[in-house]
Chimera marker file (.cmm) of the C-alpha trace (Angstrom):
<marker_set name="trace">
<marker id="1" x="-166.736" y="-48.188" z="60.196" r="1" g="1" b="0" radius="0.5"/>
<marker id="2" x="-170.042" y="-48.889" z="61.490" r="1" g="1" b="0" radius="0.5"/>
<marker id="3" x="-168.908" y="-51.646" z="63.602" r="1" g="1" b="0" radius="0.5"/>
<marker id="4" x="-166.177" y="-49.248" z="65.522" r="1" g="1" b="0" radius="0.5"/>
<marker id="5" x="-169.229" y="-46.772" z="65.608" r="1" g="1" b="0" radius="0.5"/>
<marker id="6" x="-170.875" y="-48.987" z="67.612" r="1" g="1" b="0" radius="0.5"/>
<marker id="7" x="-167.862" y="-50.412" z="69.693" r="1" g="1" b="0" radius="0.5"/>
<marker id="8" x="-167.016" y="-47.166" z="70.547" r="1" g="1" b="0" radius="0.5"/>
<marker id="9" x="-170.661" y="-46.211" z="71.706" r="1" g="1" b="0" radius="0.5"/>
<marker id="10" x="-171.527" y="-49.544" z="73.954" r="1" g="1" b="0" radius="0.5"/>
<marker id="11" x="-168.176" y="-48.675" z="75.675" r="1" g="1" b="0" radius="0.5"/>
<marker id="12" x="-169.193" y="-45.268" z="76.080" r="1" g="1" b="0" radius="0.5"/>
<marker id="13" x="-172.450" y="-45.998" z="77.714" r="1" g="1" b="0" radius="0.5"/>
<marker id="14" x="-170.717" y="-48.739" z="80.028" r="1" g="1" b="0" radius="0.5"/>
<marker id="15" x="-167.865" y="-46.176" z="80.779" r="1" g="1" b="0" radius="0.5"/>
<marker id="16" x="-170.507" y="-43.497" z="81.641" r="1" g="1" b="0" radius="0.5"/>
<marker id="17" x="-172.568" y="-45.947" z="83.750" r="1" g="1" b="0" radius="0.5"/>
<marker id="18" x="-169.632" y="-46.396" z="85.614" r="1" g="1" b="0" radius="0.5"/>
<marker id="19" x="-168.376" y="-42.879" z="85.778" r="1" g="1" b="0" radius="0.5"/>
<marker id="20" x="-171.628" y="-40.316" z="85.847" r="1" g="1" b="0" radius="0.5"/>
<marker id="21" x="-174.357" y="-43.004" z="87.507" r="1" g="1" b="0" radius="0.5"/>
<marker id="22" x="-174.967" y="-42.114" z="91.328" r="1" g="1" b="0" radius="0.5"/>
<marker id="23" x="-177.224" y="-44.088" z="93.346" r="1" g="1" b="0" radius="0.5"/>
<marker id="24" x="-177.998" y="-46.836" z="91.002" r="1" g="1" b="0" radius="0.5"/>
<marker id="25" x="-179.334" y="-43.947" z="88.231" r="1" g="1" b="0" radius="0.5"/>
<marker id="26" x="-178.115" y="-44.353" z="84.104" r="1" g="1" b="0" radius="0.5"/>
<marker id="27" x="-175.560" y="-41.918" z="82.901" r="1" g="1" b="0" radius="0.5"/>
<marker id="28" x="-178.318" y="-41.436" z="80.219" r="1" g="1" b="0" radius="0.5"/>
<marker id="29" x="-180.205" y="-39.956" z="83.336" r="1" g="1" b="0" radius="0.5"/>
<marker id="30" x="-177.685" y="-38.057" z="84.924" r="1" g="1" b="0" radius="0.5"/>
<marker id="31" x="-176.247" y="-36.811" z="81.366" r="1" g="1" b="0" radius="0.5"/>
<marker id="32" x="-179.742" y="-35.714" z="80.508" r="1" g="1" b="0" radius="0.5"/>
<marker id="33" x="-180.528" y="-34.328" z="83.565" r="1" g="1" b="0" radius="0.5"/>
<marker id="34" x="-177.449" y="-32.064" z="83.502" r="1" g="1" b="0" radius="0.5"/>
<marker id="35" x="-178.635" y="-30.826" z="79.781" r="1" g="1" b="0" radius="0.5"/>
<marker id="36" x="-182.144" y="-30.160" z="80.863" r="1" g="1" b="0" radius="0.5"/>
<marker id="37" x="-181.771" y="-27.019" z="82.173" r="1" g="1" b="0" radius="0.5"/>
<marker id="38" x="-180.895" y="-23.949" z="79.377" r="1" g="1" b="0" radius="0.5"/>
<marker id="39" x="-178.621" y="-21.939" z="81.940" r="1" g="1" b="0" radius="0.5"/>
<marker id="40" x="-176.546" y="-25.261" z="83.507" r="1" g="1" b="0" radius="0.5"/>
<marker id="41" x="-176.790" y="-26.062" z="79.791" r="1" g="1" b="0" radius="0.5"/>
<marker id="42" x="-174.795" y="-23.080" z="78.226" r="1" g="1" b="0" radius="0.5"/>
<marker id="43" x="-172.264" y="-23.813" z="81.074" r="1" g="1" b="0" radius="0.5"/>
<marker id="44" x="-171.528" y="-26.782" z="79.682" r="1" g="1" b="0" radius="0.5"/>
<marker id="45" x="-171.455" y="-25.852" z="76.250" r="1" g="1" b="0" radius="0.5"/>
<marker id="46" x="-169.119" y="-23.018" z="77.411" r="1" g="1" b="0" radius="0.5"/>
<marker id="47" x="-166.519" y="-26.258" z="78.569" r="1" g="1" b="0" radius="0.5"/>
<marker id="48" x="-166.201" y="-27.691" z="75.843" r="1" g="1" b="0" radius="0.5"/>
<marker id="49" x="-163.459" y="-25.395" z="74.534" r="1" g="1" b="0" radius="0.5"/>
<marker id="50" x="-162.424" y="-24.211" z="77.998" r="1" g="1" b="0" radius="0.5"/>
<marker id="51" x="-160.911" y="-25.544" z="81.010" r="1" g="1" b="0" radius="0.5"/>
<marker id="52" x="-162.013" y="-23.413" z="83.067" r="1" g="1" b="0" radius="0.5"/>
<marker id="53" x="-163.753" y="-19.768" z="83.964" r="1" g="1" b="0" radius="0.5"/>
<marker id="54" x="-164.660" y="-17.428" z="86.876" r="1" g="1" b="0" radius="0.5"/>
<marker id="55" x="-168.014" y="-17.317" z="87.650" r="1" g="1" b="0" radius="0.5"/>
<marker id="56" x="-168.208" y="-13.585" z="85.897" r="1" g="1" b="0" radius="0.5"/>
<marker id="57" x="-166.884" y="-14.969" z="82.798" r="1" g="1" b="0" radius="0.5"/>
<marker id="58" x="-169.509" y="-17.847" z="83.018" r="1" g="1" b="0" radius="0.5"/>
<marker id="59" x="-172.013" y="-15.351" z="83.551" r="1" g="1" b="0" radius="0.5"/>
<marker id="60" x="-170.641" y="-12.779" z="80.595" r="1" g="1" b="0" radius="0.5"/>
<marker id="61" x="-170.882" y="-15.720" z="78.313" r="1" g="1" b="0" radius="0.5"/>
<marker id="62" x="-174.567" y="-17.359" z="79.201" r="1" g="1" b="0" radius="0.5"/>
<marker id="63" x="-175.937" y="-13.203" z="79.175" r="1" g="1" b="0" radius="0.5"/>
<marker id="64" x="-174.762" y="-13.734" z="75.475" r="1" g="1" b="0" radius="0.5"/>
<marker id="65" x="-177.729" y="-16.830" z="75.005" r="1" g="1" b="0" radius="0.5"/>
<marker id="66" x="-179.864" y="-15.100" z="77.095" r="1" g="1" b="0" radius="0.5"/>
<marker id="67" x="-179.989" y="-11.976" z="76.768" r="1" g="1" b="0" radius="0.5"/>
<marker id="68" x="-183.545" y="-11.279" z="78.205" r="1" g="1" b="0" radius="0.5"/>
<marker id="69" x="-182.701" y="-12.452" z="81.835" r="1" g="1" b="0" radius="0.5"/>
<marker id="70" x="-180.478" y="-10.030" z="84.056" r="1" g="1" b="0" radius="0.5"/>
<marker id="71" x="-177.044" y="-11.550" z="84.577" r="1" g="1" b="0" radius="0.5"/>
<marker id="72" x="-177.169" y="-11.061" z="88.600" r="1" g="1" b="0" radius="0.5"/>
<marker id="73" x="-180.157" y="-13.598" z="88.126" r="1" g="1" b="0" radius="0.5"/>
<marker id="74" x="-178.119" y="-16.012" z="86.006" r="1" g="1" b="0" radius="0.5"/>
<marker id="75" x="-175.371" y="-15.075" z="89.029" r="1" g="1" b="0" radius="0.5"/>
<marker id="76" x="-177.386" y="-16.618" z="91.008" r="1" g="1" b="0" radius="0.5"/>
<marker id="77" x="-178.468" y="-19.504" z="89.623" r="1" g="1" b="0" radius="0.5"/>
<marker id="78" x="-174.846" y="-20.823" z="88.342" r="1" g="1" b="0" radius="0.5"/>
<marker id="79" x="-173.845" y="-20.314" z="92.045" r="1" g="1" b="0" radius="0.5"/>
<marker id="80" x="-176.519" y="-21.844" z="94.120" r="1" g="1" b="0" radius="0.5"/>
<marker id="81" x="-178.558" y="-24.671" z="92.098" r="1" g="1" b="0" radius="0.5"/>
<marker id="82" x="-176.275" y="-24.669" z="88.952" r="1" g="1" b="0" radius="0.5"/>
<marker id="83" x="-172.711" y="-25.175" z="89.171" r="1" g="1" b="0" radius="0.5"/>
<marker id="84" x="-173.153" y="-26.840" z="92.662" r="1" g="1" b="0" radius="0.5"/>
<marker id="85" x="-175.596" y="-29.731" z="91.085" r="1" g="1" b="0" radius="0.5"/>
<marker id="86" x="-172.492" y="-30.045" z="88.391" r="1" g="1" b="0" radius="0.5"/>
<marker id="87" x="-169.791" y="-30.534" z="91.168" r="1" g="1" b="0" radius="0.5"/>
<marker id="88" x="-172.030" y="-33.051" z="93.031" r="1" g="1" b="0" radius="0.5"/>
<marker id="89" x="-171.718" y="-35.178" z="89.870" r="1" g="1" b="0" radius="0.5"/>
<marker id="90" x="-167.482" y="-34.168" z="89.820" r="1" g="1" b="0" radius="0.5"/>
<marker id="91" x="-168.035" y="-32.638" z="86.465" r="1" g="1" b="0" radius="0.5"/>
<marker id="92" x="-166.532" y="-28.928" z="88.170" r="1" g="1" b="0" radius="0.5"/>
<marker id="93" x="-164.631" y="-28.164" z="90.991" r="1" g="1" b="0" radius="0.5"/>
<marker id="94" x="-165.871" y="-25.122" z="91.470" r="1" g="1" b="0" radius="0.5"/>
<marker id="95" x="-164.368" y="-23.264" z="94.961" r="1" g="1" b="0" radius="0.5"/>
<marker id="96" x="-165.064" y="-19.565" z="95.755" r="1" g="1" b="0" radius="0.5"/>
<marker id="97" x="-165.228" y="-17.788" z="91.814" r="1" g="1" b="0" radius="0.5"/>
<marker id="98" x="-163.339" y="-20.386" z="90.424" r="1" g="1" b="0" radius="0.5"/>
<marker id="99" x="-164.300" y="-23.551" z="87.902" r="1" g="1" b="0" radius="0.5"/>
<marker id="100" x="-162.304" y="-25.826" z="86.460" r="1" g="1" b="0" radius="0.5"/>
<marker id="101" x="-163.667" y="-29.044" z="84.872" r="1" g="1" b="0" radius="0.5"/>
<marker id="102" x="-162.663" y="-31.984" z="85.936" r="1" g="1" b="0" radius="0.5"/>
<marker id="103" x="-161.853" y="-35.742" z="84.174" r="1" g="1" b="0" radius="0.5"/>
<marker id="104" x="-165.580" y="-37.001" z="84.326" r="1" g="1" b="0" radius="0.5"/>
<marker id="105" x="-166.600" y="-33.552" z="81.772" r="1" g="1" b="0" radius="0.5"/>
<marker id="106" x="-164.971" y="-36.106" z="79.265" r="1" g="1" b="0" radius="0.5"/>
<marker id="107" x="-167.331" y="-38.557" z="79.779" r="1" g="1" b="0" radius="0.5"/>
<marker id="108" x="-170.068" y="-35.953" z="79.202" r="1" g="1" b="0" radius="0.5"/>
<marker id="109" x="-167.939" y="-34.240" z="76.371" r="1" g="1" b="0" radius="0.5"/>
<marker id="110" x="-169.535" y="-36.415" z="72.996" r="1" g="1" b="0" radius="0.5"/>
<marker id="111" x="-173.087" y="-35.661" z="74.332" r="1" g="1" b="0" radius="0.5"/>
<marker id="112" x="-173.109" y="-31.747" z="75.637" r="1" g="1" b="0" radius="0.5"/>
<marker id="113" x="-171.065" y="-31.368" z="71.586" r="1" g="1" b="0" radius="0.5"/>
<marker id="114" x="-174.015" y="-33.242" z="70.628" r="1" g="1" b="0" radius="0.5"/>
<marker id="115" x="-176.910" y="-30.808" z="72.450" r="1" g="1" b="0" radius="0.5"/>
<marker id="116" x="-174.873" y="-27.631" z="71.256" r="1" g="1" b="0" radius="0.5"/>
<marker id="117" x="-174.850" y="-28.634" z="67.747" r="1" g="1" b="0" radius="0.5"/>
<marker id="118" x="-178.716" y="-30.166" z="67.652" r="1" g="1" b="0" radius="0.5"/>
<marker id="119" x="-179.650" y="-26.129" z="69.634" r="1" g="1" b="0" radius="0.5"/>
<marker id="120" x="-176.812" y="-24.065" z="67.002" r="1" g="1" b="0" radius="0.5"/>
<marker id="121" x="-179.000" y="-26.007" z="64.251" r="1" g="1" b="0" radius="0.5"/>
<marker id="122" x="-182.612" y="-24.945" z="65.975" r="1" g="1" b="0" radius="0.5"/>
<marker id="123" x="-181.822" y="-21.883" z="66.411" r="1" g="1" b="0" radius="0.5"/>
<marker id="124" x="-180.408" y="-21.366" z="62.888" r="1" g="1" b="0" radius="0.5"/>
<marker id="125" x="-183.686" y="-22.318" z="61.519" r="1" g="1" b="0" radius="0.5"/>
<marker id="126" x="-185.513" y="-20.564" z="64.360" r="1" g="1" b="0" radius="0.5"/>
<marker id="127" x="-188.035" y="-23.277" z="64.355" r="1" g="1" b="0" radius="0.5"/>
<marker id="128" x="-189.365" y="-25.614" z="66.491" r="1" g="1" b="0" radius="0.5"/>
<marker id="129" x="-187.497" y="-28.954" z="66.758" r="1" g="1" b="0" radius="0.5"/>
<marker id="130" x="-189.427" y="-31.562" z="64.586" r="1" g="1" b="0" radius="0.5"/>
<marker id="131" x="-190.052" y="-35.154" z="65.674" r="1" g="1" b="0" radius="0.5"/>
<marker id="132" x="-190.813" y="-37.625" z="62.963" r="1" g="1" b="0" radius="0.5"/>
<marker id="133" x="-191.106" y="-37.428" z="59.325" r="1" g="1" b="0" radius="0.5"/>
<marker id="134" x="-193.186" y="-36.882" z="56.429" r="1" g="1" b="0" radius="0.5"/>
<marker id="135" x="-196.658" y="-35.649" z="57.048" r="1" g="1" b="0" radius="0.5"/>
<marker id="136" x="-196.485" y="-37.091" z="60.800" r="1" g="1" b="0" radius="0.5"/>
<marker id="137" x="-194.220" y="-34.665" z="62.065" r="1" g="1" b="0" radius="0.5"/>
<marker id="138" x="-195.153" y="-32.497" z="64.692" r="1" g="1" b="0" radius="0.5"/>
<marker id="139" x="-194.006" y="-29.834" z="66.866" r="1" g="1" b="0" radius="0.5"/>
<marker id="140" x="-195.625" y="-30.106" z="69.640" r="1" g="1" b="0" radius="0.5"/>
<marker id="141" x="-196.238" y="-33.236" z="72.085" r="1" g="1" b="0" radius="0.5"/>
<marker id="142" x="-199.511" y="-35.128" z="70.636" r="1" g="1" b="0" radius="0.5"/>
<marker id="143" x="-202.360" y="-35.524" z="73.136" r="1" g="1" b="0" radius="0.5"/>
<marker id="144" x="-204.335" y="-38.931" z="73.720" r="1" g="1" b="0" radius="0.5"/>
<marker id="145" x="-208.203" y="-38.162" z="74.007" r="1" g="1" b="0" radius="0.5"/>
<link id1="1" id2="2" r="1" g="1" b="0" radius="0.2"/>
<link id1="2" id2="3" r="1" g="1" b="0" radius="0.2"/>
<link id1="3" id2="4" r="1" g="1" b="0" radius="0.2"/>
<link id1="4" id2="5" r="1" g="1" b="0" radius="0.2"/>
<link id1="5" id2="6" r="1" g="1" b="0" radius="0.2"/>
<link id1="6" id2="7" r="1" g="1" b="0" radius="0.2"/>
<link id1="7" id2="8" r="1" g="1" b="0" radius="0.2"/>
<link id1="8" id2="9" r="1" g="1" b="0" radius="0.2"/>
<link id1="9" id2="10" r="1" g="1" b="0" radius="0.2"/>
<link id1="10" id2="11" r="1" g="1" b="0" radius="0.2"/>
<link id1="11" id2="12" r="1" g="1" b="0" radius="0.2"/>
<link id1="12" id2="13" r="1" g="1" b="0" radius="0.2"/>
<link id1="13" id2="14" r="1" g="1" b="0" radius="0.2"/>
<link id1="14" id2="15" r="1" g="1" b="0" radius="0.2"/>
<link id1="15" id2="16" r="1" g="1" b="0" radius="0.2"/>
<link id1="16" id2="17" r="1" g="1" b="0" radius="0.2"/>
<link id1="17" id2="18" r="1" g="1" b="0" radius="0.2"/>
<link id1="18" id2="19" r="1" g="1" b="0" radius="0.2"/>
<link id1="19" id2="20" r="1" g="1" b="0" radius="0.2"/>
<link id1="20" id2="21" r="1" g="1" b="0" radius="0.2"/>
<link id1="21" id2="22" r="1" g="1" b="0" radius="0.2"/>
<link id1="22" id2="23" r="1" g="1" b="0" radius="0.2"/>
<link id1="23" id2="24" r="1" g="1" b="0" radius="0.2"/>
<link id1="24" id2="25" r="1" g="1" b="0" radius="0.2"/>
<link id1="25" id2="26" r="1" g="1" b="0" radius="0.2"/>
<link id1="26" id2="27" r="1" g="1" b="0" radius="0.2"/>
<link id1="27" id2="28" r="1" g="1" b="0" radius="0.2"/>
<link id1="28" id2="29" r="1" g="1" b="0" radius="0.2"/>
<link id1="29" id2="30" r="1" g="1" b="0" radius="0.2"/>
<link id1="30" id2="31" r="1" g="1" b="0" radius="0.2"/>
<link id1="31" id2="32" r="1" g="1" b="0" radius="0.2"/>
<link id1="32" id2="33" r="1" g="1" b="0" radius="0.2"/>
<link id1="33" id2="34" r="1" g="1" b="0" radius="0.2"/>
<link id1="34" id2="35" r="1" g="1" b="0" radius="0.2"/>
<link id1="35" id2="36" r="1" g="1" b="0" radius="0.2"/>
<link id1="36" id2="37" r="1" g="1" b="0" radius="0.2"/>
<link id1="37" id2="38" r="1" g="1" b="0" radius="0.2"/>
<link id1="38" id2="39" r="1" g="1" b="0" radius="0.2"/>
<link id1="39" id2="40" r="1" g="1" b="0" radius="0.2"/>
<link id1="40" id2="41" r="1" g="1" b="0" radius="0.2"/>
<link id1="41" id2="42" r="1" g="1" b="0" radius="0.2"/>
<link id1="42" id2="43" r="1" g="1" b="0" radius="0.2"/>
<link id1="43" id2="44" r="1" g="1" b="0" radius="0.2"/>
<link id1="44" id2="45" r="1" g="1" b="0" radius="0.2"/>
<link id1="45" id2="46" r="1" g="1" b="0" radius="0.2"/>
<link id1="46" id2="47" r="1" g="1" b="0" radius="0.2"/>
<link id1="47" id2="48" r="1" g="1" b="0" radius="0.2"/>
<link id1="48" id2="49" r="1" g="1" b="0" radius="0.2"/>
<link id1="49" id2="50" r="1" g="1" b="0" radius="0.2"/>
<link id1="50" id2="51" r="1" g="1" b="0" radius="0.2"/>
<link id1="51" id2="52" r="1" g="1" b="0" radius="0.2"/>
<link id1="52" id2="53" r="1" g="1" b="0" radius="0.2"/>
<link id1="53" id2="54" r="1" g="1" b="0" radius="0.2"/>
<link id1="54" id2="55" r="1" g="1" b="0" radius="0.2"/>
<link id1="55" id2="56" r="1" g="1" b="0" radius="0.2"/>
<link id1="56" id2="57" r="1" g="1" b="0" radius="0.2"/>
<link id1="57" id2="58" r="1" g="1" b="0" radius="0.2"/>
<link id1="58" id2="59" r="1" g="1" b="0" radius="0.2"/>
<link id1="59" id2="60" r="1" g="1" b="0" radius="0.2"/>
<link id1="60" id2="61" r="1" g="1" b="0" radius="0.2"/>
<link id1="61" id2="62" r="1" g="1" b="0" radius="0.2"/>
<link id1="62" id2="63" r="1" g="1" b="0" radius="0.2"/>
<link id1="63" id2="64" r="1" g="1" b="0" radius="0.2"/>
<link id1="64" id2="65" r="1" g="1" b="0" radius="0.2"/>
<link id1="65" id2="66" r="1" g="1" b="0" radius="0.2"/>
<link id1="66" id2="67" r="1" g="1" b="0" radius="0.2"/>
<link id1="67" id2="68" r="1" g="1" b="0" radius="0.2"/>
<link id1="68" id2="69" r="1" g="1" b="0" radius="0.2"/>
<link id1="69" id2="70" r="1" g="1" b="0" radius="0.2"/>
<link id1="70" id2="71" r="1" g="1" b="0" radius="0.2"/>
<link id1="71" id2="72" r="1" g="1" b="0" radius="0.2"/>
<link id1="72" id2="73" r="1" g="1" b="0" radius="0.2"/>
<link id1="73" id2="74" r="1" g="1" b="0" radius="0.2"/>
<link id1="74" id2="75" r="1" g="1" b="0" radius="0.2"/>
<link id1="75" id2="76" r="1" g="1" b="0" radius="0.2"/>
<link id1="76" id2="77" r="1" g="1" b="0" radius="0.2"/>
<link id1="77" id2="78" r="1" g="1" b="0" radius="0.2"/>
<link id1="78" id2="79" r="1" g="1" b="0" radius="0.2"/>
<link id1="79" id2="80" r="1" g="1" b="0" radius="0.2"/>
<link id1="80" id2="81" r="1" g="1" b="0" radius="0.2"/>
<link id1="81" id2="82" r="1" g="1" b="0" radius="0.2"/>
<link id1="82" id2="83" r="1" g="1" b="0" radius="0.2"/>
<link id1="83" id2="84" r="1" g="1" b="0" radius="0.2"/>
<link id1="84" id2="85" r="1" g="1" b="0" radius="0.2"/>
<link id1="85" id2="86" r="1" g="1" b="0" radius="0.2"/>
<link id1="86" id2="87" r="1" g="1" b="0" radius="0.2"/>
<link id1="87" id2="88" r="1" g="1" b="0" radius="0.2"/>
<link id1="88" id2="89" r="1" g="1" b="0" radius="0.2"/>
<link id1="89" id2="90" r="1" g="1" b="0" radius="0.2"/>
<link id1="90" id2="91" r="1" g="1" b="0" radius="0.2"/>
<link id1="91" id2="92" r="1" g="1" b="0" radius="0.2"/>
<link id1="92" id2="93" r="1" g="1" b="0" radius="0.2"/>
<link id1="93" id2="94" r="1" g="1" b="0" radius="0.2"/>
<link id1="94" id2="95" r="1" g="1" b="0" radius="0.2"/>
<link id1="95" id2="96" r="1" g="1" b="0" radius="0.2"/>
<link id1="96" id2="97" r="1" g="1" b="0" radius="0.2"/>
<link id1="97" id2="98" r="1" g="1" b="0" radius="0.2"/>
<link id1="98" id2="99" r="1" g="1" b="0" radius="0.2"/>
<link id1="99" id2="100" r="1" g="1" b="0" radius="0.2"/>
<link id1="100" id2="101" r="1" g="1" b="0" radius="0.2"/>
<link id1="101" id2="102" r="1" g="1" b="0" radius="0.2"/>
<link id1="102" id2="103" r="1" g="1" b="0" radius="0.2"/>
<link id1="103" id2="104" r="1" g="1" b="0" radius="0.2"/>
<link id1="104" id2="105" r="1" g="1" b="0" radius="0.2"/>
<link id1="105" id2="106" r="1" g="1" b="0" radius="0.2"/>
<link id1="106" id2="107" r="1" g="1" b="0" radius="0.2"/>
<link id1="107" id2="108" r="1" g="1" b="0" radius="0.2"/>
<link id1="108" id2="109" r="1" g="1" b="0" radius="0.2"/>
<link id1="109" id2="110" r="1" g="1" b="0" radius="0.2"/>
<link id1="110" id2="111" r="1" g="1" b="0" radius="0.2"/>
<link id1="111" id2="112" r="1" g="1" b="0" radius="0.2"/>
<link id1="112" id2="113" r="1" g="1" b="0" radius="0.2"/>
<link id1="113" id2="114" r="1" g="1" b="0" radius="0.2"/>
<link id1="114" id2="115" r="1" g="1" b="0" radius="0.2"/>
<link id1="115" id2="116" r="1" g="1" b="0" radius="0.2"/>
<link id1="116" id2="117" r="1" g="1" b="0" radius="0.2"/>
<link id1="117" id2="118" r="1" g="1" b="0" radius="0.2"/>
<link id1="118" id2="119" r="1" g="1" b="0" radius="0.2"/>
<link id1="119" id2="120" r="1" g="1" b="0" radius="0.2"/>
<link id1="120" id2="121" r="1" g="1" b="0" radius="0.2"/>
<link id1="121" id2="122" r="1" g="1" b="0" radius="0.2"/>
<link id1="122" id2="123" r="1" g="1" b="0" radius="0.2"/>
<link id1="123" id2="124" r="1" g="1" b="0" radius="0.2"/>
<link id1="124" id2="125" r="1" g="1" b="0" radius="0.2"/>
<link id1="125" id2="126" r="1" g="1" b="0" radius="0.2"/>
<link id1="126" id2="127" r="1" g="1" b="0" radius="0.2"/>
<link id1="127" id2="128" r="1" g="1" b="0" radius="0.2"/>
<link id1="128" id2="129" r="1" g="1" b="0" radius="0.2"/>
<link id1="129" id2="130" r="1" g="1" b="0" radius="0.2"/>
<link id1="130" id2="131" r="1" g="1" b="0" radius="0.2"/>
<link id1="131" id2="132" r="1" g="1" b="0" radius="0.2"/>
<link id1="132" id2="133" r="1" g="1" b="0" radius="0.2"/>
<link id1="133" id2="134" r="1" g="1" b="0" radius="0.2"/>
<link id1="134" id2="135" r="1" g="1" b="0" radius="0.2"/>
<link id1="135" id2="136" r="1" g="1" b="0" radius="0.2"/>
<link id1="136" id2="137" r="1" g="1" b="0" radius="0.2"/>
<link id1="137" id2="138" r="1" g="1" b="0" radius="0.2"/>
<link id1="138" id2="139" r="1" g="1" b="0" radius="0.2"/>
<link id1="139" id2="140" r="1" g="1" b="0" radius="0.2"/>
<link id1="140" id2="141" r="1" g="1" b="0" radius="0.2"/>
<link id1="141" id2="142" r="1" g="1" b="0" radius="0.2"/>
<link id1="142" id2="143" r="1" g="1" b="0" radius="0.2"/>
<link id1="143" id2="144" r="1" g="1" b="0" radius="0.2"/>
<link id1="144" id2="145" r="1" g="1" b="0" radius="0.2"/>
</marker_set>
């Protein structure tokens, strides 16, 4: 089993280098990248069980993780930086109100499942994430003096 595990992930991370890499970056990178923002995050997440979504239902849905910013702001966002940055990569088509994913979302799919389920857990627990074990862990980046 562990031996299809990894299979299965070196062909992933050669199939993503070949489908989300753009000017010589690592799909690790450009996955990453994509994930590193809370609001394009959310979008994502919202993908994984749908095909597609107006941008009002996009919005409806990411006002429900964040409630303290006003959905014209999050409006805003999705449409200019947002779901723009995700159709550069051909993760959306996304033309006038409309999204639809597209074939390279699958090639994202595994990881954005794996960011919603590490953030369901945090925020579960409402604590911090925890890096390390034992008595080392820490929430917080450690400082070199």
């Amino acid at each position: 089993m562990d031996q299809i595990l990894l299979e299965r992930t070196l062909f992933n991370c050669v199939w993503y280098d070949l489908v989300m890499s753009d000017s010589g970056g690592s799909w690790l990178d450009t996955a990453y990248g994509l994930l590193s923002t809370s609001q394009r995050r959310y979008a994502l997440y919202y993908f994984l069980n749908n095909e597609d979504a107006s941008l009002d239902e996009l919005v409806e849905e990411i006002s429900e993780w964040e409630s303290d910013v006003a959905p014209e702001s999050i409006r805003i966002a999705l449409h200019h930086n947002h779901l723009p940055q995700l159709a550069e990569h051909g993760i959306v088509e996304y033309v006038d109100s409309d999204i639809r994913v597209t074939s390279k979302f699958d090639a994202l799919r595994s990881t954005v499942a794996q960011a919603r389920a590490i953030e369901d857990d945090s925020r579960s627990t409402q604590s911090p994430l925890m890096f390390g074990s034992g008595s080392e862990s820490v929430s917080e980046p450690v400082s070199e003096d």
